[in-house]
C-alpha positions as CSV (number, residue, x, y, z in Angstrom):
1,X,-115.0,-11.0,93.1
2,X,-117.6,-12.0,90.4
3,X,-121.0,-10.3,90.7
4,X,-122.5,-14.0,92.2
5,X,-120.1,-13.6,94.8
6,X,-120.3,-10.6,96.1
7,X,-124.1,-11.0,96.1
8,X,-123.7,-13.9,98.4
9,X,-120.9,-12.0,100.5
10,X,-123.8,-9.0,101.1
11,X,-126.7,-11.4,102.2
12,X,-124.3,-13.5,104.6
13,X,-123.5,-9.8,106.1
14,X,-127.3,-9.2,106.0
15,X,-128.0,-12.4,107.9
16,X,-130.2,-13.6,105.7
17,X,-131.2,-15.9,102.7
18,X,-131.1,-14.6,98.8
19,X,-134.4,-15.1,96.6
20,X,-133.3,-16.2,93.1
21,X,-136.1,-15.6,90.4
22,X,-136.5,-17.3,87.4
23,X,-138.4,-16.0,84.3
24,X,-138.1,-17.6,80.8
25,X,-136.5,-14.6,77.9
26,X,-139.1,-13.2,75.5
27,X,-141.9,-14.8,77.1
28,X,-144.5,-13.8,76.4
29,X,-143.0,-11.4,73.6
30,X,-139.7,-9.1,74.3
31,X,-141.3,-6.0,75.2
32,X,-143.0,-7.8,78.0
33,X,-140.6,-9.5,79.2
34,X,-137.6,-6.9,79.5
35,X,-139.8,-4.8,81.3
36,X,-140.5,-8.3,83.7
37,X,-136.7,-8.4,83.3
38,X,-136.0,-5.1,84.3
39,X,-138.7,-5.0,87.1
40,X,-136.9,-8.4,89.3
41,X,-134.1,-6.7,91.6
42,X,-136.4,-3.6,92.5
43,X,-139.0,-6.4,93.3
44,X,-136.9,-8.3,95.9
45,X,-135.2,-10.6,93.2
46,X,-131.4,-10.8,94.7
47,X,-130.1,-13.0,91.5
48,X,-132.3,-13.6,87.8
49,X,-132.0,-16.8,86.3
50,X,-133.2,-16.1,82.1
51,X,-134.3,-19.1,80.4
52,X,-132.8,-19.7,77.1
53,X,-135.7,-21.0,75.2
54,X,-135.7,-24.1,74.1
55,X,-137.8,-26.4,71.7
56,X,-137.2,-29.5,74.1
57,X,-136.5,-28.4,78.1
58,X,-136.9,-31.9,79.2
59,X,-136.2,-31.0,82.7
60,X,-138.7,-28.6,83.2
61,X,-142.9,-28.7,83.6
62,X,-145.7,-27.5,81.7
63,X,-145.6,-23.9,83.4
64,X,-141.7,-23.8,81.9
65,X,-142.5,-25.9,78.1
66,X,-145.1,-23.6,78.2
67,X,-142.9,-20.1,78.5
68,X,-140.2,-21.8,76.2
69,X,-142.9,-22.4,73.4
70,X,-144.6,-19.0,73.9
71,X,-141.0,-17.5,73.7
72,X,-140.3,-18.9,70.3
73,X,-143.9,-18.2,68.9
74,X,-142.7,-14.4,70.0
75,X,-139.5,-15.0,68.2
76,X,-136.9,-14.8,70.9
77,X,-133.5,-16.5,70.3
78,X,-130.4,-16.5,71.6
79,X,-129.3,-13.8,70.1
80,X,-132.4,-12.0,71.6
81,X,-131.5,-13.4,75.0
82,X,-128.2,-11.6,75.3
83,X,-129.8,-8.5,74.1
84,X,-132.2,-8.7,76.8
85,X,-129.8,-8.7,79.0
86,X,-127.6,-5.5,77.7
87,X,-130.5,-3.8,77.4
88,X,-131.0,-5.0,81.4
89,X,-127.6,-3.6,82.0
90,X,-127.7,-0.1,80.7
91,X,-130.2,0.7,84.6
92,X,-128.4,-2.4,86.6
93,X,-124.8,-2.8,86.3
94,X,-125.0,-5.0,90.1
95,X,-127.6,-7.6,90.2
96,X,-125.8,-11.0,89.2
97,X,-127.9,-12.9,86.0
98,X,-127.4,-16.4,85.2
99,X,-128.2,-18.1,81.7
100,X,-130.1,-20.8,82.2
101,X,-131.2,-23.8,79.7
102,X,-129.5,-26.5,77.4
103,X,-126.5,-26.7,75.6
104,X,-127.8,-27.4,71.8
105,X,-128.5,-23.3,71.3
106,X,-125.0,-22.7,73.0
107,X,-123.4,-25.5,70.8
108,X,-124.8,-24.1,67.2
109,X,-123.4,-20.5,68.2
110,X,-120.4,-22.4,68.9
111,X,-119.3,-22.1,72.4
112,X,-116.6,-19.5,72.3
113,X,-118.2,-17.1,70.4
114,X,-121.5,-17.6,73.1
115,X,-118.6,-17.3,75.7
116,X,-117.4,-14.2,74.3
117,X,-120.9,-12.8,73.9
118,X,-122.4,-13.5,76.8
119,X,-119.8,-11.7,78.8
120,X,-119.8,-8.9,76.8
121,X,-123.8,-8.5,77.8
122,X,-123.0,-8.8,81.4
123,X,-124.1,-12.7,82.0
124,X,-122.1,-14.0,85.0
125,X,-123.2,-17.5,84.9
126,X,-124.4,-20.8,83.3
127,X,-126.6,-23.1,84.3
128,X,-126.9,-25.9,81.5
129,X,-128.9,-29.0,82.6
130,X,-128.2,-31.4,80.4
131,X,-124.3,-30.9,80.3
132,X,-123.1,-34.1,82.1
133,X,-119.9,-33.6,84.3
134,X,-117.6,-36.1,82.1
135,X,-118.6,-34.0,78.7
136,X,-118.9,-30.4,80.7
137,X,-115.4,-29.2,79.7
138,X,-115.6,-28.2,76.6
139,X,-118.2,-25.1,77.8
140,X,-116.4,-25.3,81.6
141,X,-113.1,-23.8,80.2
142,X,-113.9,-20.9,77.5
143,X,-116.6,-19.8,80.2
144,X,-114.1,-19.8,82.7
145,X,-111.7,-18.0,80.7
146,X,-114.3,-15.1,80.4
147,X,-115.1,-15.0,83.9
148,X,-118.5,-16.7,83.6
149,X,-119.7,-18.7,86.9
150,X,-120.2,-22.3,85.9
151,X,-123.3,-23.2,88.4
152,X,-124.0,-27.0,88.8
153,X,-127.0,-29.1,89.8
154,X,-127.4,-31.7,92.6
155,X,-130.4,-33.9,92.9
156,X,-131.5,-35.9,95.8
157,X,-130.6,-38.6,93.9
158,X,-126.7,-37.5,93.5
159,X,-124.8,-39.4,96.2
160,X,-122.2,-38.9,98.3
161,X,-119.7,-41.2,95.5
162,X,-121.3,-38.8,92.6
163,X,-120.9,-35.4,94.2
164,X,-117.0,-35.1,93.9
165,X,-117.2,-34.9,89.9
166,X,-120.6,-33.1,89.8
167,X,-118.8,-30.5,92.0
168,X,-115.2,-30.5,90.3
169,X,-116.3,-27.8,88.0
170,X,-118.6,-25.8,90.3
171,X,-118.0,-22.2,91.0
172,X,-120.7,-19.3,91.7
173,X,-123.4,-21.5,93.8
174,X,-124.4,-25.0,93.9
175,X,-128.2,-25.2,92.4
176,X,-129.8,-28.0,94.7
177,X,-133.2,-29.7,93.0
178,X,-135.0,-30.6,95.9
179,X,-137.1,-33.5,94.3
180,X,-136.7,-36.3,91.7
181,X,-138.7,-35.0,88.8
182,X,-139.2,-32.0,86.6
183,X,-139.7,-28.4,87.6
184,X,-143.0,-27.1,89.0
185,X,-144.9,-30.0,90.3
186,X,-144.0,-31.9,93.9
187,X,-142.2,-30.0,96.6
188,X,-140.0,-31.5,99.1
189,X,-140.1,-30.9,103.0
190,X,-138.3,-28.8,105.1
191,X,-136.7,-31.0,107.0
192,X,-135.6,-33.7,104.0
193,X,-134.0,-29.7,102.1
194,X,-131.9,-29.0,105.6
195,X,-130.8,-32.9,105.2
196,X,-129.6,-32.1,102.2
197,X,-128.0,-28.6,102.0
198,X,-126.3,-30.2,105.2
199,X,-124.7,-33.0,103.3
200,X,-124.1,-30.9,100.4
201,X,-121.8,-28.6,102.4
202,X,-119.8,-31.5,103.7
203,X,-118.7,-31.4,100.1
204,X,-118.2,-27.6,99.0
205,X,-117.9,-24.2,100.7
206,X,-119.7,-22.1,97.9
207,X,-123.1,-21.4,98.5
208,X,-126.5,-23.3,98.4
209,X,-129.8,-22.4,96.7
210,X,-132.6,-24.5,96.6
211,X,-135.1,-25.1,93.5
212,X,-137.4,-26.9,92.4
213,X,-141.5,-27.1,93.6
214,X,-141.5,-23.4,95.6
215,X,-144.3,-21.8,95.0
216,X,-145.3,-19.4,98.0
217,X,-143.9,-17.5,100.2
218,X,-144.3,-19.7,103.1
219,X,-142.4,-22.3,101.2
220,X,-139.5,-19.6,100.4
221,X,-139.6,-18.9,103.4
222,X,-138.6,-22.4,104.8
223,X,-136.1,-22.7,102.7
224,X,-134.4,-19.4,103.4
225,X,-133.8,-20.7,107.1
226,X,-132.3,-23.9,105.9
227,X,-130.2,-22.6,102.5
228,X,-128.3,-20.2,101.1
229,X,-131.4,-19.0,98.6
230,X,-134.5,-20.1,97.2
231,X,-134.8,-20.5,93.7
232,X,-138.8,-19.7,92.9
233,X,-139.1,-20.4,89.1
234,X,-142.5,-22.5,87.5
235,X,-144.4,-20.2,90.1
236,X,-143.4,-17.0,88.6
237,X,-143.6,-18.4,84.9
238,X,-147.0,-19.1,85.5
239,X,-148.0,-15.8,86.7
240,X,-147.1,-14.3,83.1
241,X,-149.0,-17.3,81.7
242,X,-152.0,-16.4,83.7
243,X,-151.6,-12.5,82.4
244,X,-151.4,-13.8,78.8
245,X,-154.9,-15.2,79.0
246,X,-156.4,-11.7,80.6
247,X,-155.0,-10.5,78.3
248,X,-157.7,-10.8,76.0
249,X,-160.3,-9.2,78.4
250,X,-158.0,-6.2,78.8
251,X,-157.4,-3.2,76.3
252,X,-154.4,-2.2,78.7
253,X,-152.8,-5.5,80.4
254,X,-150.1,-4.5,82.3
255,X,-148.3,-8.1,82.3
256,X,-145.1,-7.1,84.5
257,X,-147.1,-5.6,87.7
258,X,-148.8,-9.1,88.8
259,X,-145.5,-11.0,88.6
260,X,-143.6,-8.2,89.9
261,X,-146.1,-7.8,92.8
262,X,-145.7,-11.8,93.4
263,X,-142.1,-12.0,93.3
264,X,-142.4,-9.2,95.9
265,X,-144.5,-11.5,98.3
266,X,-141.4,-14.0,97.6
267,X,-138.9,-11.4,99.0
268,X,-140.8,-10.9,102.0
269,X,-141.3,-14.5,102.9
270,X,-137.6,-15.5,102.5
271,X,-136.4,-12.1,104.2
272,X,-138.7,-12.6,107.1
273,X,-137.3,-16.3,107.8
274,X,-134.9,-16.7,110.7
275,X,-132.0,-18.2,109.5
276,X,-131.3,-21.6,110.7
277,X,-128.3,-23.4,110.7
278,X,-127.4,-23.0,107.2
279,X,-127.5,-19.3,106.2
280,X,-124.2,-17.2,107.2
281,X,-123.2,-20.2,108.9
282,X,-118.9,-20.4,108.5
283,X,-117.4,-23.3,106.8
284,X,-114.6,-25.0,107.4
């Protein structure tokens, strides 16, 4: 079993949902972020999502340009994102990490060679949002042949005629946007997710998380009952944003402890939800 799956396997045993975190590499310089990086699982984080920065994330919100741009002003590459994430597994050899970005950086390192790399770091998944399913092969099969999850996207807008070749290559989790639009701004209700997740597993037996516009706890929380996890992203980026700008009023700005402390209030909220319907629930 991958590391994405036996993560799943221990929170259906737990009777509970997951909390995935994402944070954007080298944002807002390396030494910052690895120790944001490190800090996630002992905060409550069950799976990390790493941004690959990016000079054009058209699918994410100002809180994510934001990170991506800050990132690159810092330096950070993808080069630097798979060191981040050796160094990350010299103290954590269990908690799953999935790439997340687009495919131009993966493309001009040439996709075996990434392939090749990113296993060798310990990355157990992709997430690449701008990798249509008709073009998604040639990154599908040399990640698959390395054991790398290839995690997919579904949008409210992804029908029930769509799904079948959105899910053909699916494998880890299905990554469920809860709302038409770009990351961090509306946020959909609770009972329009569990309409969703509920359709969505008409079509697939691996397991749900839920993104896009969760930014408390509460909200977390609401999803936990309905899906598998909840994926908390332009909240937490925005927390390091926030610490950038003290920084200047502070000789000693810790950056990590304020996100850390956050995604901590995340963990709480999704593992105090009740499960609903959805999480643990068998499949046929």
């Amino acid at each position: 079993m991958s590391r994405i799956s036996e993560r799943f396997a221990a929170l259906k045993k737990e009777g509970r949902a997951g909390l995935v975190t994402f944070v954007t590499a080298g944002d807002p310089n390396l030494s910052a972020s690895q120790k944001i990086l490190d800090g996630l699982p002992a905060a409550g984080a069950d799976i990390v999502e790493l941004g690959m920065p990016f000079t054009d994330p058209m699918a994410d919100g100002p809180a994510i340009q934001a990170s991506s741009l800050r990132a690159l002003q810092s330096g950070m590459t993808l080069a630097g994102t798979l060191a981040m994430v050796r160094r990350f597994r010299v103290k954590d050899a269990t908690t799953p990490i999935v790439l997340m970005g687009y495919y131009n950086p993966i493309y001009i390192m040439g996709v075996e060679r990434f392939c090749v790399a990113a296993k060798t770091a310990g990355v157990d998944g992709l997430i690449v949002v701008d990798l249509p399913p008709e073009e998604a092969e040639e990154l599908v099969g040399p990640a698959r042949r390395q054991g790398i999850e290839f995690i997919v996207l579904t949008t409210p807008t992804t029908d029930d005629a769509r799904l079948p070749a959105v899910l053909a290559n699916a494998s880890g989790f299905v990554y469920y946007v809860s709302i038409a639009g770009i990351t961090g701004t509306a946020s959909a209700s609770e009972q329009a997710i569990a309409s969703s997740v509920a359709r969505l597993r008409r079509h697939t037996k691996l397991p749900v998380a839920v993104g896009f516009g969760i930014k408390t706890p509460d909200q977390a929380a609401k999803v936990g009952r309905v899906a598998d996890a909840a994926v908390v992203g332009s909240a937490i980026v925005q927390r390091i944003a926030d610490g950038t700008r003290k920084k200047r009023k502070s000789t000693k700005p810790d950056r990590a402890a304020p996100v850390l402390s956050f995604v901590g209030a995340l963990a709480k909220g999704v593992r105090g939800a009740r499960p609903g319907k959805g999480v643990g629930k068998k499949r046929a």
